[in-house]
mmJSON file of the N, C-alpha and C atoms, coordinates in Angstrom:
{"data_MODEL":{"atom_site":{
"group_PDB":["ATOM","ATOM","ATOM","ATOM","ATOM","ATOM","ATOM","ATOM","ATOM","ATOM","ATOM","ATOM","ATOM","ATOM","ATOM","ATOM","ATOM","ATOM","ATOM","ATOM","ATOM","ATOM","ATOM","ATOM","ATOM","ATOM","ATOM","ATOM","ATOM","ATOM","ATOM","ATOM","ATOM","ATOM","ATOM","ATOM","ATOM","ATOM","ATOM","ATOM","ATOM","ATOM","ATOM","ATOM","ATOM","ATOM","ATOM","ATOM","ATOM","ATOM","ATOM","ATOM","ATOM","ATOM","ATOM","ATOM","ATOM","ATOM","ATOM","ATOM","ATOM","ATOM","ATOM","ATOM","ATOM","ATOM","ATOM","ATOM","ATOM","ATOM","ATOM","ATOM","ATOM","ATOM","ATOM","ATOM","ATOM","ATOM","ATOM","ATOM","ATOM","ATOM","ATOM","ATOM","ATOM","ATOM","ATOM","ATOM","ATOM","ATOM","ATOM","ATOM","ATOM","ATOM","ATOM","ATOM","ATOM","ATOM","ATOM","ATOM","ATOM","ATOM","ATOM","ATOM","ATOM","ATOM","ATOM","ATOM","ATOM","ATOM","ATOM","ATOM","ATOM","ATOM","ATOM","ATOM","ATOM","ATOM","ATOM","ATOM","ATOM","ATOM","ATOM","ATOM","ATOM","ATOM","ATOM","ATOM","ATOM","ATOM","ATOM","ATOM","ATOM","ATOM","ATOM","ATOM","ATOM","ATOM","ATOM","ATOM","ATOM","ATOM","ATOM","ATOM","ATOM","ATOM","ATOM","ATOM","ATOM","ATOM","ATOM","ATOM","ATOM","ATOM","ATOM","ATOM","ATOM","ATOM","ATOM","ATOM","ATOM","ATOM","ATOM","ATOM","ATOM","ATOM","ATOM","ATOM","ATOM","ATOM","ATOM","ATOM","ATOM","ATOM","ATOM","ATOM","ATOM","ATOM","ATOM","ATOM","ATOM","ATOM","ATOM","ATOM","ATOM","ATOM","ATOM","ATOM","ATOM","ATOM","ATOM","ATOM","ATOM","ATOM","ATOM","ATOM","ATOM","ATOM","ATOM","ATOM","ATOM","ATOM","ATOM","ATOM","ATOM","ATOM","ATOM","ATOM","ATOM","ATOM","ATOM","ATOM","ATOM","ATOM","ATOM","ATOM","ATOM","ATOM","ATOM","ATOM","ATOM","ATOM","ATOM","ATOM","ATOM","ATOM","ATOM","ATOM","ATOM","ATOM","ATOM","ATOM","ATOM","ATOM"],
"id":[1,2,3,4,5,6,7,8,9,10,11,12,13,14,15,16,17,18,19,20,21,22,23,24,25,26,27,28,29,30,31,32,33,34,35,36,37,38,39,40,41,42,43,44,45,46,47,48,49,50,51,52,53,54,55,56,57,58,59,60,61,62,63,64,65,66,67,68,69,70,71,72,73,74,75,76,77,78,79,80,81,82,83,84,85,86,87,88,89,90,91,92,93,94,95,96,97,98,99,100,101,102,103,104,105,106,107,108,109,110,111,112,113,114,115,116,117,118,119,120,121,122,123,124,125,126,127,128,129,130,131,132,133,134,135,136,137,138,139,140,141,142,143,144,145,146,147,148,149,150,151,152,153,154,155,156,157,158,159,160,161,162,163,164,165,166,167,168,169,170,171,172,173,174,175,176,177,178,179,180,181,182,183,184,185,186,187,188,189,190,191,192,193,194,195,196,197,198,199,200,201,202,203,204,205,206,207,208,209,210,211,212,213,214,215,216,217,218,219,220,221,222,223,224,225,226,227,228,229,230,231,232,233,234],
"type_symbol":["N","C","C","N","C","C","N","C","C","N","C","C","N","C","C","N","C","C","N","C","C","N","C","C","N","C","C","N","C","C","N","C","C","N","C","C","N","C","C","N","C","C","N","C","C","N","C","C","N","C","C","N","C","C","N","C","C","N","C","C","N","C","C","N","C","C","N","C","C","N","C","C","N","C","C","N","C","C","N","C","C","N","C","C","N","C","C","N","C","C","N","C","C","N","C","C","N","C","C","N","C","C","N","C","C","N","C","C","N","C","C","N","C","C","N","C","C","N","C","C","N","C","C","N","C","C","N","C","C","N","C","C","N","C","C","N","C","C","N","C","C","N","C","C","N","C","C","N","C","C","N","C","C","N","C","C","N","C","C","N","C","C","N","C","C","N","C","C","N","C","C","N","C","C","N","C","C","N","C","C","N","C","C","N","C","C","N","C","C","N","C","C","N","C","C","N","C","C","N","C","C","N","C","C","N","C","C","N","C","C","N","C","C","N","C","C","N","C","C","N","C","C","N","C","C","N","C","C","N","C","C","N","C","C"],
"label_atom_id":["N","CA","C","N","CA","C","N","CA","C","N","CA","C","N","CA","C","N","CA","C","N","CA","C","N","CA","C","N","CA","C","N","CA","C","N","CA","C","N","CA","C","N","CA","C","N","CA","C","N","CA","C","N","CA","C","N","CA","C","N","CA","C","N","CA","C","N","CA","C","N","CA","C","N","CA","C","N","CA","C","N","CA","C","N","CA","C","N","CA","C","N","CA","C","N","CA","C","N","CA","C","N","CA","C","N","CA","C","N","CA","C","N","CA","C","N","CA","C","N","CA","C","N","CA","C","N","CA","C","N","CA","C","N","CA","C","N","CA","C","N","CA","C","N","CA","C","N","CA","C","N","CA","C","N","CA","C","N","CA","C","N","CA","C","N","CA","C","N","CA","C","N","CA","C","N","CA","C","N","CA","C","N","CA","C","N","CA","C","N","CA","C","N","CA","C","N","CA","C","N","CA","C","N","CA","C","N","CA","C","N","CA","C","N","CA","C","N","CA","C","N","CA","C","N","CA","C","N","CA","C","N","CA","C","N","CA","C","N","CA","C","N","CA","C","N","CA","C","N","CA","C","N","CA","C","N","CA","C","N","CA","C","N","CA","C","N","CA","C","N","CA","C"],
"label_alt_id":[null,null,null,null,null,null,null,null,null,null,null,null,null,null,null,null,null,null,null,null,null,null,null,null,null,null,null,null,null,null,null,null,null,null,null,null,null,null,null,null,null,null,null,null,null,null,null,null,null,null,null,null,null,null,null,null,null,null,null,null,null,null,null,null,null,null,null,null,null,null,null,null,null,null,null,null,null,null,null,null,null,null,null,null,null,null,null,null,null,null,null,null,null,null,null,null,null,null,null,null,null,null,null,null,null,null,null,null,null,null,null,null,null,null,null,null,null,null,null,null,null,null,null,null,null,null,null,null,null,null,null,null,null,null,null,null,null,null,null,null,null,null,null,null,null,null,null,null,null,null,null,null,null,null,null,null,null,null,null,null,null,null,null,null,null,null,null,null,null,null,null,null,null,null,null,null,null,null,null,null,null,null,null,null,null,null,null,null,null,null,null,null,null,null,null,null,null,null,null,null,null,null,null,null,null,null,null,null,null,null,null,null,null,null,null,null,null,null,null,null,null,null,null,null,null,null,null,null,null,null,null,null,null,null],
"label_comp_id":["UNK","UNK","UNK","UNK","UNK","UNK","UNK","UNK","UNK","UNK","UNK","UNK","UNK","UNK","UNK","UNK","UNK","UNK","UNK","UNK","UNK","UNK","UNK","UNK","UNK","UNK","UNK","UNK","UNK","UNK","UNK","UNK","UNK","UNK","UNK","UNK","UNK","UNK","UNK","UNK","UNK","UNK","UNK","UNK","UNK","UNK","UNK","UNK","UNK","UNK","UNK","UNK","UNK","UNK","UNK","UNK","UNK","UNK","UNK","UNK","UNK","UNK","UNK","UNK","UNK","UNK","UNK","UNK","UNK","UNK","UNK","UNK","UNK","UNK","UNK","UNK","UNK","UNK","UNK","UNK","UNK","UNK","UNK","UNK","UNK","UNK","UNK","UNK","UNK","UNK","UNK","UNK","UNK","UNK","UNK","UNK","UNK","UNK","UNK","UNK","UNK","UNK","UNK","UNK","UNK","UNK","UNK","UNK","UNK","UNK","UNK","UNK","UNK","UNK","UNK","UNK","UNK","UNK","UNK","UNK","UNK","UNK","UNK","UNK","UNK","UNK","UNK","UNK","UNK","UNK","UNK","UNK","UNK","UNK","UNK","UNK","UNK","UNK","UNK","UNK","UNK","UNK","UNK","UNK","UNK","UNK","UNK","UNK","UNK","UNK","UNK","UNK","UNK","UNK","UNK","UNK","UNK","UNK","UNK","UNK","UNK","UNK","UNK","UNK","UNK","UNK","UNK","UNK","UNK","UNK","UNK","UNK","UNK","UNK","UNK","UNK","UNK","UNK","UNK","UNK","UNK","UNK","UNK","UNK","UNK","UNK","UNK","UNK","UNK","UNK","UNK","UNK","UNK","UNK","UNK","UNK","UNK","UNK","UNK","UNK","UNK","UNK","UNK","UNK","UNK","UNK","UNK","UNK","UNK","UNK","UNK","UNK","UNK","UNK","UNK","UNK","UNK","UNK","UNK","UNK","UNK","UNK","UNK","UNK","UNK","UNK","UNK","UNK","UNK","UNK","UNK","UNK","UNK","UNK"],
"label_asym_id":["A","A","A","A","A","A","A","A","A","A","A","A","A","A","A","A","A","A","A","A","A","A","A","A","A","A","A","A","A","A","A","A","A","A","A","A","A","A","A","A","A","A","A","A","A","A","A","A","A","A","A","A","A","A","A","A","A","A","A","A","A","A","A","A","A","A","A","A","A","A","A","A","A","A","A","A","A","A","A","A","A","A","A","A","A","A","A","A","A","A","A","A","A","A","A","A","A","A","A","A","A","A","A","A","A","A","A","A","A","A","A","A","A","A","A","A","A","A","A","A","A","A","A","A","A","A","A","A","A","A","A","A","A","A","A","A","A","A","A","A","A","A","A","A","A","A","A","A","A","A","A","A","A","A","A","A","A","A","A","A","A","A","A","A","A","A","A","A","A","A","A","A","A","A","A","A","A","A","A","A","A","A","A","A","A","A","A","A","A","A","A","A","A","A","A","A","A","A","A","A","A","A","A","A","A","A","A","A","A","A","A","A","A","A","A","A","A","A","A","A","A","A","A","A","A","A","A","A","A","A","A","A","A","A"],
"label_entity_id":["1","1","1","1","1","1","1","1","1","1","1","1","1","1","1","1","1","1","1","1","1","1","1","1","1","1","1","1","1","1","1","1","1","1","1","1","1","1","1","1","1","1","1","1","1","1","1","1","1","1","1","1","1","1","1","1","1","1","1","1","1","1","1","1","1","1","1","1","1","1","1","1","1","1","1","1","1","1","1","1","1","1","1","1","1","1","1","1","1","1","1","1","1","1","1","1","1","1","1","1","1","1","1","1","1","1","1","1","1","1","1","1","1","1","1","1","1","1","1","1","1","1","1","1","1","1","1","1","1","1","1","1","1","1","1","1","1","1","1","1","1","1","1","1","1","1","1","1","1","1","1","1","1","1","1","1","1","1","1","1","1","1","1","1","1","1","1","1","1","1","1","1","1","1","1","1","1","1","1","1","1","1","1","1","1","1","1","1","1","1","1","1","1","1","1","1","1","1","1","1","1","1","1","1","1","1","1","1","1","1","1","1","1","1","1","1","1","1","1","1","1","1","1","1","1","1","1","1","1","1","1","1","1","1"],
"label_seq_id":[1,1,1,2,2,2,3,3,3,4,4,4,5,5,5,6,6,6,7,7,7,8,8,8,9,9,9,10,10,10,11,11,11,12,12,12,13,13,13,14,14,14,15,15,15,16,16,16,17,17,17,18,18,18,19,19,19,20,20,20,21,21,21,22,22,22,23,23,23,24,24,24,25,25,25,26,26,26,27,27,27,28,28,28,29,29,29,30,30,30,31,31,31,32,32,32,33,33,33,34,34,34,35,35,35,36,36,36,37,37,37,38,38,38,39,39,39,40,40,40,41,41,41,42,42,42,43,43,43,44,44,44,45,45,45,46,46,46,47,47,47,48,48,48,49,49,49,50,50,50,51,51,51,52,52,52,53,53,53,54,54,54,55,55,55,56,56,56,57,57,57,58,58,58,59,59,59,60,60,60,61,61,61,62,62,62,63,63,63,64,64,64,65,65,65,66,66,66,67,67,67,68,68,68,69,69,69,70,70,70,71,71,71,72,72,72,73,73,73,74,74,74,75,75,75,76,76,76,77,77,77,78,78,78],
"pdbx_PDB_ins_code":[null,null,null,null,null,null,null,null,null,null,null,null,null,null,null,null,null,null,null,null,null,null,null,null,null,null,null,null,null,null,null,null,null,null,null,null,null,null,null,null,null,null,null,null,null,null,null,null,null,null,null,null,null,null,null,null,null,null,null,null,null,null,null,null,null,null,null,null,null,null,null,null,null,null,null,null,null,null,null,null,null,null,null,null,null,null,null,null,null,null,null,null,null,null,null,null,null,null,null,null,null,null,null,null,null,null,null,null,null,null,null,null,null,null,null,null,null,null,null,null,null,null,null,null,null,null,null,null,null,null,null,null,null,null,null,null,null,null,null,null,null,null,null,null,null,null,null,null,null,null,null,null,null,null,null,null,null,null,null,null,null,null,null,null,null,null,null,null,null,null,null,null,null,null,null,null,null,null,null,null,null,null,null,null,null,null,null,null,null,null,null,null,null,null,null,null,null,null,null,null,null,null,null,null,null,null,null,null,null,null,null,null,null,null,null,null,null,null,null,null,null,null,null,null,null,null,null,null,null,null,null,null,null,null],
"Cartn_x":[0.842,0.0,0.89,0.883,1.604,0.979,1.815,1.175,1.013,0.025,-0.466,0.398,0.671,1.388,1.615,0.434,0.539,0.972,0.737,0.938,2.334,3.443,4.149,4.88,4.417,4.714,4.773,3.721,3.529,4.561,4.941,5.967,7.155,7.526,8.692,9.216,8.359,8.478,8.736,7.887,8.106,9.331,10.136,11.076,12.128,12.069,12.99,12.958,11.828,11.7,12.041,11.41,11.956,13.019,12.735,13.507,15.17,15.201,16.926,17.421,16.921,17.89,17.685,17.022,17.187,17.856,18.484,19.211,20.532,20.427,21.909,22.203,21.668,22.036,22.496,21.574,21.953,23.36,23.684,25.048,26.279,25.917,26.824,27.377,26.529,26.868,27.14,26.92,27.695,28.924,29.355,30.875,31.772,30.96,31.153,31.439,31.242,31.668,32.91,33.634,34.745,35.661,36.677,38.238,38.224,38.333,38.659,39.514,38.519,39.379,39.999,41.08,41.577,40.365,40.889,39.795,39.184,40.122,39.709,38.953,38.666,37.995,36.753,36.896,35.503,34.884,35.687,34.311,34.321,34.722,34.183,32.943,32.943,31.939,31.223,31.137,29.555,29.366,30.26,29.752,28.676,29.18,28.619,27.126,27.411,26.026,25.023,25.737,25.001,23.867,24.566,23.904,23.222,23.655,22.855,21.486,21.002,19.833,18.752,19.137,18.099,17.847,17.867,17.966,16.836,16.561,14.908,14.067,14.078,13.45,13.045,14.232,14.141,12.961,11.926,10.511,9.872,10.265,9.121,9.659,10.917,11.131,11.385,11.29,10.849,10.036,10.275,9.239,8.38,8.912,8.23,8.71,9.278,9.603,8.845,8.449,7.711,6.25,5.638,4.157,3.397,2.339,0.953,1.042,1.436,0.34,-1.261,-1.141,-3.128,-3.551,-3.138,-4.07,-4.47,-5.575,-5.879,-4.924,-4.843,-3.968,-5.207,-6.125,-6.599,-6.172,-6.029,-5.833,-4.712,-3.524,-2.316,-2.435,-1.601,-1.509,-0.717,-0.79,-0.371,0.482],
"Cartn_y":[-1.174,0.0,1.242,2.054,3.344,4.079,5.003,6.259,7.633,8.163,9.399,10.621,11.586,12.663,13.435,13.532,14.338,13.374,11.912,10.878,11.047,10.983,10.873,12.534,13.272,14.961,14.421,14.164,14.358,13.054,11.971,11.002,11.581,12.246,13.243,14.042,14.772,15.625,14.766,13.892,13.355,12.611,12.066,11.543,12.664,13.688,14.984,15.398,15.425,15.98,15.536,14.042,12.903,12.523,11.566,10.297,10.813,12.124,12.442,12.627,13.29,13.929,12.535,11.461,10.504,9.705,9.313,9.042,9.562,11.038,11.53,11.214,10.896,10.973,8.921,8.222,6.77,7.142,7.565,7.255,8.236,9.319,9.715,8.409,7.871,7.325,6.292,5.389,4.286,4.583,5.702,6.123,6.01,6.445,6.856,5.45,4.649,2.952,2.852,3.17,2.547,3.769,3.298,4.452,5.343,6.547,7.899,7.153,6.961,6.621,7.602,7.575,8.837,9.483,10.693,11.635,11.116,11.036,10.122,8.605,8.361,7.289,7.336,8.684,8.851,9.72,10.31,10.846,9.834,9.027,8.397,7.604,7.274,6.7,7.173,8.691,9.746,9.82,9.995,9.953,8.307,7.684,6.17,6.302,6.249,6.442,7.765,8.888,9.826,9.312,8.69,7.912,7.072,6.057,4.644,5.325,6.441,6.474,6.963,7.392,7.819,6.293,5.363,4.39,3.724,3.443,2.624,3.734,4.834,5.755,6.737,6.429,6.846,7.146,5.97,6.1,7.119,7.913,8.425,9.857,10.335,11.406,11.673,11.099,10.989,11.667,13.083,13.565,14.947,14.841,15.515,16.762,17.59,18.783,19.54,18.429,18.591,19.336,20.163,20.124,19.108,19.277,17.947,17.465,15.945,15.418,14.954,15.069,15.17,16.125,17.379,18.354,18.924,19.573,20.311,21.587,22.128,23.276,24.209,24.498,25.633,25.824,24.922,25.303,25.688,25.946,26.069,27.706,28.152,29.667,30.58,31.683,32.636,33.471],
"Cartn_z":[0.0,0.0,0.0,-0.886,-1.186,-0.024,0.127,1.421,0.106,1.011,-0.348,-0.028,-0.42,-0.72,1.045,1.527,2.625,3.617,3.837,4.642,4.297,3.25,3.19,3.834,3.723,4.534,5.773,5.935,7.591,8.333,7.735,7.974,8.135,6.92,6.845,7.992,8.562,9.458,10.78,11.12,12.415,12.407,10.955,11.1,11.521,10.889,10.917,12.551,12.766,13.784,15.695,15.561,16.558,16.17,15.208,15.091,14.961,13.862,13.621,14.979,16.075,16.878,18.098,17.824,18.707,17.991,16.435,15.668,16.078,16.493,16.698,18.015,19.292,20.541,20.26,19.809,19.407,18.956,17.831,17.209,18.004,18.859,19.199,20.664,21.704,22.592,21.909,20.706,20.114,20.159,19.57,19.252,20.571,21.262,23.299,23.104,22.895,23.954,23.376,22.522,22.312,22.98,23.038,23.394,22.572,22.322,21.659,20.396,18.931,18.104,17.637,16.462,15.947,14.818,15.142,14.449,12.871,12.216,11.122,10.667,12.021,11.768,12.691,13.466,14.117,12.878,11.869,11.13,10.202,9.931,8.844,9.291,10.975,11.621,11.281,12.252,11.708,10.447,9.45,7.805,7.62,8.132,7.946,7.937,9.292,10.355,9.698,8.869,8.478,7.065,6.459,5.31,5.873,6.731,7.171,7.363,8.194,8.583,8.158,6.388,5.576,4.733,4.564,3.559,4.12,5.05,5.364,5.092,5.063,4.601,3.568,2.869,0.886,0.228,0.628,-0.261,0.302,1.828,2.289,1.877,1.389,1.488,-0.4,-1.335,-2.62,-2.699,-3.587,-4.108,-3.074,-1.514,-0.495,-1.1,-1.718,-1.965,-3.252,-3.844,-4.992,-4.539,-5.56,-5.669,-5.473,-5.015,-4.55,-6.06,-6.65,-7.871,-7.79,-6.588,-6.631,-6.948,-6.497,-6.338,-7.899,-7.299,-8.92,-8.814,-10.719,-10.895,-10.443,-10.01,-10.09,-8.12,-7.178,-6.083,-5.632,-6.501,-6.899,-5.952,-5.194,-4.586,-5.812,-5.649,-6.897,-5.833],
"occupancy":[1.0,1.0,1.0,1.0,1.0,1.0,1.0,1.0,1.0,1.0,1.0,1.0,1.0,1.0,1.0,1.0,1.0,1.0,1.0,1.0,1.0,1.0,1.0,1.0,1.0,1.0,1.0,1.0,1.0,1.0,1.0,1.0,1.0,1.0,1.0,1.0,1.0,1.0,1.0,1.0,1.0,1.0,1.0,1.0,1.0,1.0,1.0,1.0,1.0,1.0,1.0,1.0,1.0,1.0,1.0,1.0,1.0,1.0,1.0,1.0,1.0,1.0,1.0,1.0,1.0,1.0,1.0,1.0,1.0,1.0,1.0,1.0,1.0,1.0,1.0,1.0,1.0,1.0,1.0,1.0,1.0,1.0,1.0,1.0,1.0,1.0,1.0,1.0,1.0,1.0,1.0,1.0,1.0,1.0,1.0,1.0,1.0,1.0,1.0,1.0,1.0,1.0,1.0,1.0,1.0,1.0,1.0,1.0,1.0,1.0,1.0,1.0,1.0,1.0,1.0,1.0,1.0,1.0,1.0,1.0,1.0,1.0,1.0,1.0,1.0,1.0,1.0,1.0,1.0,1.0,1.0,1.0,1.0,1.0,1.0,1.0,1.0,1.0,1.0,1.0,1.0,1.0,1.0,1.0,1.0,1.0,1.0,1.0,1.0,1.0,1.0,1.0,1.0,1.0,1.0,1.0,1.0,1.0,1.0,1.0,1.0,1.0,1.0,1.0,1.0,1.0,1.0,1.0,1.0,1.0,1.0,1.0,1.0,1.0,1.0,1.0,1.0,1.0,1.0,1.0,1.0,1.0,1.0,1.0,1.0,1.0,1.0,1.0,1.0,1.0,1.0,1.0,1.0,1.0,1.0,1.0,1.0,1.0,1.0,1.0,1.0,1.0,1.0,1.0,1.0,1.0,1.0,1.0,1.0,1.0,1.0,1.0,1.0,1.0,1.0,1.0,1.0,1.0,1.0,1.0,1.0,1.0,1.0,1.0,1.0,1.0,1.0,1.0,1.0,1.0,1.0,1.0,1.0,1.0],
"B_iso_or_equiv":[0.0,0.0,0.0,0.0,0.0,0.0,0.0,0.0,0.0,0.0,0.0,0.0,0.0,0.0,0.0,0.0,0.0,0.0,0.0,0.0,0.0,0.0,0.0,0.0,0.0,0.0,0.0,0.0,0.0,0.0,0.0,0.0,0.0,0.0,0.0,0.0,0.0,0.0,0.0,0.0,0.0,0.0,0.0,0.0,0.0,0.0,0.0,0.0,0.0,0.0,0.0,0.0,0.0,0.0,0.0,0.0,0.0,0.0,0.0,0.0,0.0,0.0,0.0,0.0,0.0,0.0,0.0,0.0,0.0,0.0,0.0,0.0,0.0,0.0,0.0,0.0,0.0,0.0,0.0,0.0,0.0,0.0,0.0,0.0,0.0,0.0,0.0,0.0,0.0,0.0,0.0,0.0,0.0,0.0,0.0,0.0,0.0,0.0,0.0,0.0,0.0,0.0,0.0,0.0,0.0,0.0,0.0,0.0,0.0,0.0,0.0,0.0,0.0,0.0,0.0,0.0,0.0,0.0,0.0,0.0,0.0,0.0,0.0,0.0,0.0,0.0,0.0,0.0,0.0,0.0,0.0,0.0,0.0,0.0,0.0,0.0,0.0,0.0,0.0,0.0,0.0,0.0,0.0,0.0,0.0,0.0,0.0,0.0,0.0,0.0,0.0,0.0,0.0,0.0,0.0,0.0,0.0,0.0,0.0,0.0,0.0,0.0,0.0,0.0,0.0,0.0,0.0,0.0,0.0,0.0,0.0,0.0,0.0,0.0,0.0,0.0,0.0,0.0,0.0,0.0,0.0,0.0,0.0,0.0,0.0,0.0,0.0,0.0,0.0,0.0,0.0,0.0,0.0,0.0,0.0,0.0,0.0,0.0,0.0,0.0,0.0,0.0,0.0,0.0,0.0,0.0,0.0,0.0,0.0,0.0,0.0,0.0,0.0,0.0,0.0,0.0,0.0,0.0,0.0,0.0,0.0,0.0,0.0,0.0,0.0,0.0,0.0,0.0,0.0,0.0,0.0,0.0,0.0,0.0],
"pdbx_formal_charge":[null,null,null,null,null,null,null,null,null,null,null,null,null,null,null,null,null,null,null,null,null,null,null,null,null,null,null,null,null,null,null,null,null,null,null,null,null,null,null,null,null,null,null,null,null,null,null,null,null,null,null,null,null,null,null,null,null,null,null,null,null,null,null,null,null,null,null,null,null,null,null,null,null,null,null,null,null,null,null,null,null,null,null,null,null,null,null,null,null,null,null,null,null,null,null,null,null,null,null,null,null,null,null,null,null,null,null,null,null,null,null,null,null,null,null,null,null,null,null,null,null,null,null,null,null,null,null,null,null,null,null,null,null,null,null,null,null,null,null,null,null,null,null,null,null,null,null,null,null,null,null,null,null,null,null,null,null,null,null,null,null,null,null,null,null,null,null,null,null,null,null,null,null,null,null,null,null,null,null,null,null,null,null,null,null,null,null,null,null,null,null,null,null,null,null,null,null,null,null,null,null,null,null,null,null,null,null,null,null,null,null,null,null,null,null,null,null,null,null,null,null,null,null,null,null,null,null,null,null,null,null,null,null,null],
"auth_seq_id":[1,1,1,2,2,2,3,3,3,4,4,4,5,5,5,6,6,6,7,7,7,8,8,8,9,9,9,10,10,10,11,11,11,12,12,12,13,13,13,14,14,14,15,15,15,16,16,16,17,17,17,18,18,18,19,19,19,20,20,20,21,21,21,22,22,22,23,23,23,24,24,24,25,25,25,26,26,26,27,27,27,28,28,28,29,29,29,30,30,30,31,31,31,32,32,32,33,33,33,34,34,34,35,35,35,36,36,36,37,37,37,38,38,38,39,39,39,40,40,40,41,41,41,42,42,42,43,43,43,44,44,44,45,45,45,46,46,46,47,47,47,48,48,48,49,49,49,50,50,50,51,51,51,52,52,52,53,53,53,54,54,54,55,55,55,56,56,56,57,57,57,58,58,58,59,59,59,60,60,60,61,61,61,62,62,62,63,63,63,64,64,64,65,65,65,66,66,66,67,67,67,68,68,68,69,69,69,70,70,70,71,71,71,72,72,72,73,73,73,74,74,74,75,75,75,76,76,76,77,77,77,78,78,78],
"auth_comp_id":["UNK","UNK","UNK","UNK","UNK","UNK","UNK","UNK","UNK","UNK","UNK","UNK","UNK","UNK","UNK","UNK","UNK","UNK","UNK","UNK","UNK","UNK","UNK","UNK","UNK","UNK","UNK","UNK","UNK","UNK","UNK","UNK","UNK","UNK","UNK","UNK","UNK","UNK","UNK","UNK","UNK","UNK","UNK","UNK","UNK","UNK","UNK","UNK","UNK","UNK","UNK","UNK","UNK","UNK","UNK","UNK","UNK","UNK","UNK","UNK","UNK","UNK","UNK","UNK","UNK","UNK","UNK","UNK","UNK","UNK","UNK","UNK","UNK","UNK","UNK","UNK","UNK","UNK","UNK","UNK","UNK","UNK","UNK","UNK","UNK","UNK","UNK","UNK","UNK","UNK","UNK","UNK","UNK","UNK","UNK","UNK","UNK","UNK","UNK","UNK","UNK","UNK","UNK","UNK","UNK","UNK","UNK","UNK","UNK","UNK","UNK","UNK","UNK","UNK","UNK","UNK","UNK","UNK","UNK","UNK","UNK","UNK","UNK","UNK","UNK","UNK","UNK","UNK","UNK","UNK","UNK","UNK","UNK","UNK","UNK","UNK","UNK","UNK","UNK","UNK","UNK","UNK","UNK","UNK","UNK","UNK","UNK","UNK","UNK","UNK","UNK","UNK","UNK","UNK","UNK","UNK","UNK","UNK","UNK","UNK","UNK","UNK","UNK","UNK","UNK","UNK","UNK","UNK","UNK","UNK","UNK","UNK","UNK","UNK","UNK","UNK","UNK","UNK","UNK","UNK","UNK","UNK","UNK","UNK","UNK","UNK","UNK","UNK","UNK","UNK","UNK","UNK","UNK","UNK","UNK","UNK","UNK","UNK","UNK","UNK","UNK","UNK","UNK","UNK","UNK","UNK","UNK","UNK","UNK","UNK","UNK","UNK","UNK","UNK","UNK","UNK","UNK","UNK","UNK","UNK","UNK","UNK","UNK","UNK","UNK","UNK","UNK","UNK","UNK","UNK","UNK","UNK","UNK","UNK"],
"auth_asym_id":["A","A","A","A","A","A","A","A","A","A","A","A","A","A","A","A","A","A","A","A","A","A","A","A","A","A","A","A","A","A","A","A","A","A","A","A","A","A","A","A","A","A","A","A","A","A","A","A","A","A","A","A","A","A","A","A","A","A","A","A","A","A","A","A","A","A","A","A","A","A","A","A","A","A","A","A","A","A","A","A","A","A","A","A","A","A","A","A","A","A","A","A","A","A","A","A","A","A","A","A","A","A","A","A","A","A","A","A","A","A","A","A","A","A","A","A","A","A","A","A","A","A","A","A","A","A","A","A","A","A","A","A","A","A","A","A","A","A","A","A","A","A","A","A","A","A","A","A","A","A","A","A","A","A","A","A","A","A","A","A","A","A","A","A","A","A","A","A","A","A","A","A","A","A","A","A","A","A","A","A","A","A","A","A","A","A","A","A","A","A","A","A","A","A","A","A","A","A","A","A","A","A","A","A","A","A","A","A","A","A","A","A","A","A","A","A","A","A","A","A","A","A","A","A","A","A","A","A","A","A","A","A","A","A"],
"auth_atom_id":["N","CA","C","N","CA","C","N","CA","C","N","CA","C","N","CA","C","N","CA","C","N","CA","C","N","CA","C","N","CA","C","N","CA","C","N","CA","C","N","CA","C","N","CA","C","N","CA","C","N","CA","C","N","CA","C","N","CA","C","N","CA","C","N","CA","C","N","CA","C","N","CA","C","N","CA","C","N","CA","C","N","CA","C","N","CA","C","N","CA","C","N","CA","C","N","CA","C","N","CA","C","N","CA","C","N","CA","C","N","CA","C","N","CA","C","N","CA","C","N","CA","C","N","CA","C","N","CA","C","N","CA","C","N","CA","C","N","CA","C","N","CA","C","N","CA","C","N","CA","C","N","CA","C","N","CA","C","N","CA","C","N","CA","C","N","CA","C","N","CA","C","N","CA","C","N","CA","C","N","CA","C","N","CA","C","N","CA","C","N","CA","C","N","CA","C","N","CA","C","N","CA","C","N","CA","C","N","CA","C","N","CA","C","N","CA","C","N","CA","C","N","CA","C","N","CA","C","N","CA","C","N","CA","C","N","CA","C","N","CA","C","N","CA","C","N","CA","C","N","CA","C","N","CA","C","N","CA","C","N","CA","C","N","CA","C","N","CA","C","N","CA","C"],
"pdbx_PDB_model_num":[1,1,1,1,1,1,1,1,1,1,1,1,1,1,1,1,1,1,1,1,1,1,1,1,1,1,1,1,1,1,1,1,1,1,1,1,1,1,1,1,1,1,1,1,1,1,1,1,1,1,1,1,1,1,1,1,1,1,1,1,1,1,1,1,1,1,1,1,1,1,1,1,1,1,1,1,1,1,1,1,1,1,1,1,1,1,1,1,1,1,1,1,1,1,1,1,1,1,1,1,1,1,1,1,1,1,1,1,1,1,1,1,1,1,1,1,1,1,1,1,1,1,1,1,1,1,1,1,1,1,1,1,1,1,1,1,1,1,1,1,1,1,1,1,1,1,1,1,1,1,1,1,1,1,1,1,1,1,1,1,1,1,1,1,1,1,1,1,1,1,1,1,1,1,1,1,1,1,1,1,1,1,1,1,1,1,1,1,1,1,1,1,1,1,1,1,1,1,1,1,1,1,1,1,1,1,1,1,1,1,1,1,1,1,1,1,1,1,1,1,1,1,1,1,1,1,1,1,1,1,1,1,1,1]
}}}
């Protein structure tokens, strides 16, 4: 079952909105368990981890920037 245009908005946001910055407190205390690696391999961590956590989520953020394809052109704002 596809999610419709605004289901997919309103998904968007709560991911943006919860989920990233409980995404960021997860991956920062992951990093925390090991010994202070060298700098170069703690960002390649966070680079990792920065990609990893959009990819279960790809379909929902497709297209969210776009105009409604439902809507009619006449409800279009000027």
């Amino acid at each position: 079952m596809a999610l419709s245009y605004k289901a997919r908005r309103r998904w968007a946001l709560v991911i943006l909105l919860i989920g990233l910055p409980l995404y960021i407190v997860l991956a920062v205390n992951l990093v925390d368990l090991f010994e202070r690696p060298p700098v170069w391999l703690e960002f390649l961590i966070y680079v990792a981890l920065g990609v990893v956590w959009i990819l279960p989520f790809r379909f929902i953020f497709l297209g969210v920037g776009q105009a409604d394809p439902d809507a009619d052109d006449d409800d279009t704002p000027r």
